[in-house]
N, C-alpha and C positions, 0 to 999 in steps of 0.2 A: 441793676440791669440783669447781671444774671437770673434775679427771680423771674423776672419778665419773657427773659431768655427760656427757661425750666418751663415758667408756662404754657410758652410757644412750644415748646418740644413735646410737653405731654398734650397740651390741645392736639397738636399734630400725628403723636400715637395715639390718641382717643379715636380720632378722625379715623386715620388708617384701619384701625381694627373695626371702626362701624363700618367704613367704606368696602372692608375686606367681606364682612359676614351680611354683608345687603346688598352684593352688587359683584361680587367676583366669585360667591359659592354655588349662589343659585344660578350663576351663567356655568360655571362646573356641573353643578348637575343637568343644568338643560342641554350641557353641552355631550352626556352621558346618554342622557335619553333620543337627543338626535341620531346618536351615533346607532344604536339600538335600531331607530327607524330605517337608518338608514340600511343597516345589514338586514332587517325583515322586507326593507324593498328589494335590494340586490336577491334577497332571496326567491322572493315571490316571481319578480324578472326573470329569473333564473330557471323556471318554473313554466313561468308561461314560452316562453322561448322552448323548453323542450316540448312543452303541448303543440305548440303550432309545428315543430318539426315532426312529429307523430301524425298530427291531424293531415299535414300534407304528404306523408308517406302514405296514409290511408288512401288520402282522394287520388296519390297515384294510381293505388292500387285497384285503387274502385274504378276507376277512367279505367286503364287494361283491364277488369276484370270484363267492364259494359262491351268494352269495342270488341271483344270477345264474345261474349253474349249476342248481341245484334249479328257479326258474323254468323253464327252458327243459326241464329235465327231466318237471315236470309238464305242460310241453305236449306233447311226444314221449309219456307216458303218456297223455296226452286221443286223441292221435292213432291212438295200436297199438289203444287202446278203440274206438274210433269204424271202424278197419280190422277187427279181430276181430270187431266186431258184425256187418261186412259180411258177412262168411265168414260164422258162423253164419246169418243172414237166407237162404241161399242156398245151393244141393246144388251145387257146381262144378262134380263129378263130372258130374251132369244135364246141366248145362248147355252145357258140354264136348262131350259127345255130342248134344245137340240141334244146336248152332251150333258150331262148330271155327272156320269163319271168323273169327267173332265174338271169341270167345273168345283167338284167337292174336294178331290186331291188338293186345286190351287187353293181355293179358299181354305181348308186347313192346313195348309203348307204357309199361307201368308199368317194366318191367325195365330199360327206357333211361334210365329217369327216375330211377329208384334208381342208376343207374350213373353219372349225370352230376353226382346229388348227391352222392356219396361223390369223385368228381375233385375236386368244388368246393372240398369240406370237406379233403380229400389236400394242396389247391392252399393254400388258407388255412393250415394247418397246418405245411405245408413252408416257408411266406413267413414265419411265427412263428419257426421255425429259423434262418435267416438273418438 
């Protein structure tokens, strides 16, 4: 009986040691390479999550920068309206040949002024570059 017994016991550690090195190593390693996954997801997660809070701080920025834009744009259009009404109220032409004197001061007095704005906005613009 004990030999039978000694059998049993080393059948049973033969077992063990196959069932060890076929079935509980390779779930250790697969259990290794999950973990792996799963810290390169948490990473990438981690990742995207600061992109979308970037991306949405942009598209804030972008919304205030537009509704800004458009404002200033609507006043530049109140403006050309308010200059174009000039013009039509008024025959240039006429006016031109009545007074030249008159007429050459404003128009270089305007045309300076348009020139010194567009330096201003040139100068702005350039400093944005830099």
């Amino acid at each position: 009986m004990s030999k039978i017994l000694m059998g049993i016991i080393a059948a049973m550690g033969v077992g063990g040691y196959l069932y060890y090195h076929t079935a509980i190593v390779p779930m250790q390693n697969k259990l290794v390479e999950q973990t792996a996954v799963i810290l390169a997801q948490d990473l990438r997660d981690q990742e995207q999550k600061a992109t979308i809070v970037a991306i949405q701080d942009n598209m804030e920025k972008t919304v205030a920068a537009s509704a800004t834009l458009q404002k200033q744009n609507q006043q530049y259009e109140t403006q050309m309206k308010d200059y174009l009404d000039i013009f039509r109220r008024h025959n240039i032409a006429q006016l031109a040949s009545a007074k030249p004197g008159l007429m050459t001061t404003r128009v270089n007095k305007g045309t300076e002024k348009v020139f010194n704005e567009i330096e201003d906005i040139s100068k702005r613009i350039n400093s944005l570059n830099d």
